[in-house]
C-alpha positions as semicolon CSV with decimal commas, in nm:
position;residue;x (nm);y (nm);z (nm)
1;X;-1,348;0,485;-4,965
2;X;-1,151;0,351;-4,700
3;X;-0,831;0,363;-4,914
4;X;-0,887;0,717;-4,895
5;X;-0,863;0,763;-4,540
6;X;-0,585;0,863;-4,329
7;X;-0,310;0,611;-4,181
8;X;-0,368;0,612;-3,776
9;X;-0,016;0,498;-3,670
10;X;-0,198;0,446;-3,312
11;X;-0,363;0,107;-3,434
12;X;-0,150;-0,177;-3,310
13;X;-0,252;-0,512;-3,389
14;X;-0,482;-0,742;-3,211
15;X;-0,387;-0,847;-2,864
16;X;-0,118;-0,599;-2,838
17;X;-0,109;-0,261;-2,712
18;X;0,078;0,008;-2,543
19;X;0,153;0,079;-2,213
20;X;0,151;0,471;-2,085
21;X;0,208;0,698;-1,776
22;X;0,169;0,583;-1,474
23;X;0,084;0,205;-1,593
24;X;0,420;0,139;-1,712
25;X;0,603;0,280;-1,431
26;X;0,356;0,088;-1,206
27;X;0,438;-0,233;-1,413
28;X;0,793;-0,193;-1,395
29;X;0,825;-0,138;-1,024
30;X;0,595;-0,436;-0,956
31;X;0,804;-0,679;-1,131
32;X;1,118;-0,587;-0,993
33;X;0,917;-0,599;-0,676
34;X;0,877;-0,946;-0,737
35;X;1,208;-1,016;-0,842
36;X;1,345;-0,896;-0,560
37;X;1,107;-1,182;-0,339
38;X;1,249;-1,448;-0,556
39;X;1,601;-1,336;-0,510
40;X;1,565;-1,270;-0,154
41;X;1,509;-1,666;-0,129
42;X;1,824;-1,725;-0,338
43;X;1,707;-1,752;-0,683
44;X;1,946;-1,633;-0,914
45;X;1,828;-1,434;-1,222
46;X;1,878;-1,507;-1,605
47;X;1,810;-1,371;-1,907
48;X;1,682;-1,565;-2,221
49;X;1,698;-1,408;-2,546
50;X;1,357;-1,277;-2,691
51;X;1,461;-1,517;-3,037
52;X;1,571;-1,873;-3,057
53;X;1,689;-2,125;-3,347
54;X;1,314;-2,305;-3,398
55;X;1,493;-2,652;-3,342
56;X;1,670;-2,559;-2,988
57;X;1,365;-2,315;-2,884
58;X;1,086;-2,605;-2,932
59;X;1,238;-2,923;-2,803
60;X;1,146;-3,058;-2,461
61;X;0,947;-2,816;-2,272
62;X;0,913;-2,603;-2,553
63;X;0,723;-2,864;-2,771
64;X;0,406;-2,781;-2,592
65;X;0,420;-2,388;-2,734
66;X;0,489;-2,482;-3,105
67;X;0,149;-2,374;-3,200
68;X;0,187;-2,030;-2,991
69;X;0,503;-1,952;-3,153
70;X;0,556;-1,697;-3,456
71;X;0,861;-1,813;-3,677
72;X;1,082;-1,621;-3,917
73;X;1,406;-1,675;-4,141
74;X;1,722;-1,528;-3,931
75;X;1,881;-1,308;-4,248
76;X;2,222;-1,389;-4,124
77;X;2,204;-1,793;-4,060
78;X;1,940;-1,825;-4,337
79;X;1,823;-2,087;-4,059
80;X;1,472;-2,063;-3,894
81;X;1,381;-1,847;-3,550
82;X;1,104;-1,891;-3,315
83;X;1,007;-1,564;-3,104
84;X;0,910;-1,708;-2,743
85;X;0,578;-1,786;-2,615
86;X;0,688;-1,868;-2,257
87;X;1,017;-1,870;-2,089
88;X;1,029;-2,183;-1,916
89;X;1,147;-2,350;-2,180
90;X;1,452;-2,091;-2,260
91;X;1,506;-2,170;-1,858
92;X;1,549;-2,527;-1,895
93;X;1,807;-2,464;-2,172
94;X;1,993;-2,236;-2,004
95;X;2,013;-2,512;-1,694
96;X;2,036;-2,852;-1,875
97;X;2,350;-2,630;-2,088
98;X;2,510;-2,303;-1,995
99;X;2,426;-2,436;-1,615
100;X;2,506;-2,805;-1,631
101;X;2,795;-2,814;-1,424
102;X;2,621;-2,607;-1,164
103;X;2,527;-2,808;-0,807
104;X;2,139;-2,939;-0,771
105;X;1,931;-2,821;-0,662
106;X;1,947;-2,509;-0,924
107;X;1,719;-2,167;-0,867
108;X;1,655;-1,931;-1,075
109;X;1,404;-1,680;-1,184
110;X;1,325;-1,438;-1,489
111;X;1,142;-1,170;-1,626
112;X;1,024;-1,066;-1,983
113;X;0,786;-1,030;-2,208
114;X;0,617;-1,341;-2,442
115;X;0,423;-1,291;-2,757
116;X;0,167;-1,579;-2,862
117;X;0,027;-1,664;-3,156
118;X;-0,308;-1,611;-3,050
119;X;-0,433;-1,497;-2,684
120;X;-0,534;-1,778;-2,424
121;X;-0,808;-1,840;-2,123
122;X;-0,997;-1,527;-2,038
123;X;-0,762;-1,283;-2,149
124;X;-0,688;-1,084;-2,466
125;X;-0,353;-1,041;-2,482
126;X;-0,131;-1,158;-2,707
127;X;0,207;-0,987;-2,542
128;X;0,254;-1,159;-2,234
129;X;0,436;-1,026;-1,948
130;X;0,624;-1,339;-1,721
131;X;0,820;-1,317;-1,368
132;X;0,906;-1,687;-1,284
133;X;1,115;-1,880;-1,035
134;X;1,209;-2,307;-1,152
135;X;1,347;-2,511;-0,890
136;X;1,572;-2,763;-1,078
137;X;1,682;-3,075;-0,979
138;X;1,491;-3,154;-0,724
139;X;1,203;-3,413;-0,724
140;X;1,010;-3,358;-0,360
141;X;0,644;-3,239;-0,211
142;X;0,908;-3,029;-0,021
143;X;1,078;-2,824;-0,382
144;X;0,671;-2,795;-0,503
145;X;0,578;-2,629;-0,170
146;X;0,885;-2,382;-0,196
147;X;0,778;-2,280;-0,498
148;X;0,415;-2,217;-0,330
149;X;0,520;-2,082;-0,056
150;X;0,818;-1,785;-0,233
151;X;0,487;-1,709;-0,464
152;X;0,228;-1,668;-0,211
153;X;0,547;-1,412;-0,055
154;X;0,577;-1,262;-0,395
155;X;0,195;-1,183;-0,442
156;X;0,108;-1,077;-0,057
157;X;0,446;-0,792;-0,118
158;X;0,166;-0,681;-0,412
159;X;-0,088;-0,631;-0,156
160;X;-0,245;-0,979;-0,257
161;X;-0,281;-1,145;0,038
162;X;-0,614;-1,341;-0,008
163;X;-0,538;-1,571;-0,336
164;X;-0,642;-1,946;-0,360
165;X;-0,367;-2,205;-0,482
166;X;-0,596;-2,430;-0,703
167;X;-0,341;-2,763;-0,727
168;X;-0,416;-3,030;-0,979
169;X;-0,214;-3,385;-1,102
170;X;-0,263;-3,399;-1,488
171;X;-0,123;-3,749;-1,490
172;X;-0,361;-3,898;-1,256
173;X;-0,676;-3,897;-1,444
174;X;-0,463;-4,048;-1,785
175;X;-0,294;-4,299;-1,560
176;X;-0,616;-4,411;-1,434
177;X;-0,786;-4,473;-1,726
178;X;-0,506;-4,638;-1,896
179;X;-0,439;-4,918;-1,623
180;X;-0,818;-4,976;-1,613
181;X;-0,806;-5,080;-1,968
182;X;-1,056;-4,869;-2,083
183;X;-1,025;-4,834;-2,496
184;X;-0,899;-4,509;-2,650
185;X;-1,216;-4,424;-2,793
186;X;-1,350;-4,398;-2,421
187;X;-1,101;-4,240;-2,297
188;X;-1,078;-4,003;-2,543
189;X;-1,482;-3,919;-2,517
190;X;-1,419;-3,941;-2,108
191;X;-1,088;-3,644;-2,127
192;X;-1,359;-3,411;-2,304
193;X;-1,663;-3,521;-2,048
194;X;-1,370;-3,439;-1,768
195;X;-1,282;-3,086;-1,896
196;X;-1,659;-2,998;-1,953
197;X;-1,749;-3,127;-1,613
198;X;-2,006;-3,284;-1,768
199;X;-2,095;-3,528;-1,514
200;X;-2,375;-3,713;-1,731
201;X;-2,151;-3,788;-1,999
202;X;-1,918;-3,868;-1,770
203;X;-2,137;-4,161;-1,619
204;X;-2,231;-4,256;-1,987
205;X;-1,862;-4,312;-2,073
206;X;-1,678;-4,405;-1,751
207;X;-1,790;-4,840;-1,758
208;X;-1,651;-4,905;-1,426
209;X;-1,492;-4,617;-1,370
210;X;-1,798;-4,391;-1,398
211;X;-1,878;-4,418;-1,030
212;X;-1,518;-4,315;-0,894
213;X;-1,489;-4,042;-1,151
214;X;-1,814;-3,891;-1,070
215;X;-1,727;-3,886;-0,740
216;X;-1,390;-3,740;-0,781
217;X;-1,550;-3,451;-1,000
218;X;-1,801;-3,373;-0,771
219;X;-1,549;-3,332;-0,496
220;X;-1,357;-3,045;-0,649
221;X;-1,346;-2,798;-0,376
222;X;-1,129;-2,751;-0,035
223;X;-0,825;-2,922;-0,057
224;X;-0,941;-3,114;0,262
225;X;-1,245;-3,243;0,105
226;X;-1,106;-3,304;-0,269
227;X;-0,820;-3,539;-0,119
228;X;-1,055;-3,753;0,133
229;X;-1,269;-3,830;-0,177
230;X;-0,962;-3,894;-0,347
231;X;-0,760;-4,133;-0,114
232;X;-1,105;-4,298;-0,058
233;X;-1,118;-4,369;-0,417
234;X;-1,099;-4,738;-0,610
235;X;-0,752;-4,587;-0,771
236;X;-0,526;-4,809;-1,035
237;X;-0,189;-4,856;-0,832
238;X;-0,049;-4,566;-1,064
239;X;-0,290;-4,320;-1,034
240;X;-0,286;-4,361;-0,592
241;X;0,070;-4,322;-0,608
242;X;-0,011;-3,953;-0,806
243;X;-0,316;-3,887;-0,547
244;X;-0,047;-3,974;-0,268
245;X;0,207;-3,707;-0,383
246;X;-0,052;-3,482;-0,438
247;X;-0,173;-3,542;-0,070
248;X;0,201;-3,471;0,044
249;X;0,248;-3,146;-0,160
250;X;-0,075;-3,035;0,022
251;X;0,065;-3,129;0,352
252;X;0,419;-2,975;0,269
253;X;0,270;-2,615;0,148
254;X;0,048;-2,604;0,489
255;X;0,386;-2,682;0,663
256;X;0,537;-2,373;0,522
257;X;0,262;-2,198;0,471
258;X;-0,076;-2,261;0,684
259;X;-0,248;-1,952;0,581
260;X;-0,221;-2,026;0,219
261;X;-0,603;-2,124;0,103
262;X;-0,527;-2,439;-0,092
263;X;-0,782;-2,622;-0,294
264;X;-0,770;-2,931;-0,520
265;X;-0,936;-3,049;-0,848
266;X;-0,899;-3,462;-0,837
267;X;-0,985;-3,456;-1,226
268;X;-0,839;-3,179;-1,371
269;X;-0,532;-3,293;-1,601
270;X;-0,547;-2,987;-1,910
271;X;-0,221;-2,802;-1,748
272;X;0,050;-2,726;-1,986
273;X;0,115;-3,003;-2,197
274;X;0,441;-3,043;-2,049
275;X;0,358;-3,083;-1,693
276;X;0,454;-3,459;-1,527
277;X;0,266;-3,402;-1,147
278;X;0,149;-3,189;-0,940
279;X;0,033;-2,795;-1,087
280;X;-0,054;-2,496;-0,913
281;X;-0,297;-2,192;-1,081
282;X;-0,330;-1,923;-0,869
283;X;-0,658;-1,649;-0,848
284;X;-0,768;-1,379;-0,639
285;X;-1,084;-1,376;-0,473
286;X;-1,371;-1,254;-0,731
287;X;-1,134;-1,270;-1,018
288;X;-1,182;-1,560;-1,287
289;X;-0,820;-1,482;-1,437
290;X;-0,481;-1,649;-1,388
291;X;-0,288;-1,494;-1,151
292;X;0,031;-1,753;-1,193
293;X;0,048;-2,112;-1,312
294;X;0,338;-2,382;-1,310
295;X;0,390;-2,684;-1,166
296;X;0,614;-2,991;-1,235
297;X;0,764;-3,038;-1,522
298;X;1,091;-3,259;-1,697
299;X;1,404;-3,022;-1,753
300;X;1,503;-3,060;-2,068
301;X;1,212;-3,292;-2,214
302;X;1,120;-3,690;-2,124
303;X;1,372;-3,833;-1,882
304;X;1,559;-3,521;-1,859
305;X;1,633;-3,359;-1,493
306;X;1,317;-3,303;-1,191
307;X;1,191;-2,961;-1,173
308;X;0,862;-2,764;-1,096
309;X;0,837;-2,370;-1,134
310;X;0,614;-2,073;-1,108
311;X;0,499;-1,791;-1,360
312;X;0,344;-1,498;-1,251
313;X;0,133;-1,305;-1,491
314;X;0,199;-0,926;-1,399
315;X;-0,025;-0,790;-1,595
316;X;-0,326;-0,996;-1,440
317;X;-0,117;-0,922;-1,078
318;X;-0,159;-0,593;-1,129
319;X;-0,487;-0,577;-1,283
320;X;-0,616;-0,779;-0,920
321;X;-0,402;-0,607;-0,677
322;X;-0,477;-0,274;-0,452
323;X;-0,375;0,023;-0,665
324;X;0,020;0,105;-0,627
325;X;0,114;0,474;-0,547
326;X;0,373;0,633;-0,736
327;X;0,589;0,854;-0,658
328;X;0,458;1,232;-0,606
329;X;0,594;1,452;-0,942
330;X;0,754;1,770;-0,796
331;X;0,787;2,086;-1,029
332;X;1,108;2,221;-0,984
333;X;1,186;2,574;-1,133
334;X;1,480;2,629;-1,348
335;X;1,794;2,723;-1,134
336;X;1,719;2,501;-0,849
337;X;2,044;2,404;-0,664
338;X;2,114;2,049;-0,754
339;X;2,176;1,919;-0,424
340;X;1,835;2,041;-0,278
341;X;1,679;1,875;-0,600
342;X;1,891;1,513;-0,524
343;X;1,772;1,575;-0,167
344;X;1,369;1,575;-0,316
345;X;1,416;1,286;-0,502
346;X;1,553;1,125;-0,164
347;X;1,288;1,211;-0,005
348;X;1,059;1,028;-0,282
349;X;0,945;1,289;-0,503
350;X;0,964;1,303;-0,881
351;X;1,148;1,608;-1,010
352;X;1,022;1,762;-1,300
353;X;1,259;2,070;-1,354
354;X;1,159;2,378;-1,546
355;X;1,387;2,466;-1,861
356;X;1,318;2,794;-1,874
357;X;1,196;3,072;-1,619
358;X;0,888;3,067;-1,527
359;X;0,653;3,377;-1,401
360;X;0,395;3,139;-1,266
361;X;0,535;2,816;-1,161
362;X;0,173;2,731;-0,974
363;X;0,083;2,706;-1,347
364;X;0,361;2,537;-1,545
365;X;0,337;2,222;-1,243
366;X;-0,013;2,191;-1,327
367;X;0,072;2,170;-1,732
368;X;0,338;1,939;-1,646
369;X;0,067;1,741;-1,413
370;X;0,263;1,791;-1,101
371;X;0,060;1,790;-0,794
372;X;0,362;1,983;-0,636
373;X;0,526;2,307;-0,735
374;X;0,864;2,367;-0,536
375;X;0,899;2,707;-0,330
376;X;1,163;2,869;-0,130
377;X;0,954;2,712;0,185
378;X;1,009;2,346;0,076
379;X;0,711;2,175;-0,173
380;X;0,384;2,300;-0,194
381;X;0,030;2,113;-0,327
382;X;-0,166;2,280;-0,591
383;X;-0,487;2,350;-0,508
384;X;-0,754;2,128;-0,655
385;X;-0,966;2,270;-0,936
């Protein structure tokens, strides 16, 4: 019976799991890595709590995680807690609050881990790692191509130096259909046609939009290509004004960044829900994961300050990136002069020392997996097996 068998206290539950030698040292490294981009460019780092109050953790921005978010009673307040899902929302507290009386615009960037209800897109996790950077207070092509531009830095210090910016205006697509008139029941059947890319039921439901919105799907591509179609389009006065700041944010990131591979999706609007222009999703060549995503969003919730932001997805960073080498692990024997050891670890080696004496230390480093075993001469490699 499987009461009867014994309790593995290895299992973890679904979409969670743990992190071991040299993965988590690799992880670690790579995030402060990144950090260290963002900061370079004057973003200042916070830290948001890993637990909210529910009510001040999902309002605004955080509305669009509710459903992602495991809840529990606080024993102490007797008052409800949400654990976070994403920390862009604990980012746009901290600024519209703790930061208010700070000058605009406001940078800062974060790191930490985000568990989700269930996992999302392609991958399986539910414990998500985050490294972000929000630009706040700042409504400009100019503050969505700085954001670009310190990412793009951040990735290509990871060895990714090929990724694609895919850049998308949610609003454009709702804007359109709403000033056309069209009823909800079209528009409704049109927003899943649109996300299917389902181009015959997007003709069947489109009236006299179907035309321009085929054409606008079809043109999903190079950034150069996508926008022609796009300013060449029969647009609402609404929706050109989004395809014009799209246009600019394109021109502003080539400014800063011409060897950034930019492309553009005229139709695609499913971002996060709380996203009021222009978003960027970043991938690596051959991979079908999210390498980052963010875009521009209202600090603090509807009418609340201008910002736009990235997240970067370590975990998928890592997972597309050339390996990382760590450092070499160094076998030290017991009795080693301390300043020689502090001089190995300057010199980049990982020193394992030996507790006890040791007859064969050529043996013990290889137990301990050290590919070095110190000697009177200076370090020396085992030989391979």
């Amino acid at each position: 019976m499987t009461d009867d068998l014994p309790l593995n206290h290895a299992l973890l539950p679904a979409g969670l799991c743990d992190l071991l030698p040299p993965e988590a040292e690799t992880e670690a490294a790579s995030v402060e890595a990144i950090m260290d981009v963002f900061a370079a460019h004057g973003y200042q780092r916070v830290k948001p709590p890993l637990l909210e109050f529910e009510d001040a953790l999902l309002v605004g921005t955080g509305a669009a995680m509710a459903d992602q978010t495991f809840r529990l009673l606080d024993p102490d307040s007797h008052r409800m807690m949400g654990l976070r899902a994403d920390m862009t929302p604990q980012v746009a507290r901290i600024a519209t609050t703790r930061l208010a009386h700070l000058p605009r615009p406001l940078r800062l960037c974060y790191a930490g881990q985000c568990l989700r209800v269930r996992a999302s897109g392609l991958a399986a996790e539910r414990q998500v790692a985050q490294a972000g950077l929000e630009l706040i207070g700042h409504d400009s092509p100019e503050a969505d191509a700085e954001i670009a531009q310190v990412g793009a830095e951040a990735l290509a210090g990871l060895g990714l130096t090929r990724v694609s910016f895919d850049l998308t205006m949610p609003p454009l697509v709702p804007t359109l259909l709403a000033e056309a008139g069209l009823p909800l029941p079209a528009r409704t059947a049109l927003g899943r046609a649109l996300d299917r890319k389902d181009a015959a039921a997007v003709a069947e439901h489109g009236g006299p939009l179907a035309g321009t919105l085929t054409d606008l799907l079809l043109a999903a591509g190079s950034a150069d290509r996508a926008l022609a179609a796009l300013l060449g389009a029969a647009l609402t006065p609404g929706a050109r004004a989004h395809a014009e700041r799209l246009a600019a944010t394109v021109a502003a990131i080539r400014a800063r960044a011409p060897h950034l591979r930019l492309t553009v999706d005229p139709v695609e609007f499913r971002g996060l829900r709380y996203h009021t222009g222009v978003t960027l999703t970043v991938f690596a060549p051959g991979r079908h994961e999210e390498l980052a995503r963010g875009g521009r969003y209202s600090c603090g919730g509807e009418g609340g300050e201008p910002a736009t932001g990235l997240t970067l997805y370590p975990d998928a960073v890592l997972r597309a990136a050339p390996p990382r080498e760590t450092r070499p692990r160094l076998f030290i024997p017991a009795g080693t002069d301390a300043a020689r050891a502090a001089a190995l670890r300057a010199e980049g080696y990982a020193t394992v020392a030996g507790l006890d004496p040791e007859a064969d230390p050529p043996a013990e480093a290889r137990r301990l997996a050290c590919p070095f075993f110190l000697t009177a001469a200076g370090p020396v490699a085992l030989a391979v097996e």
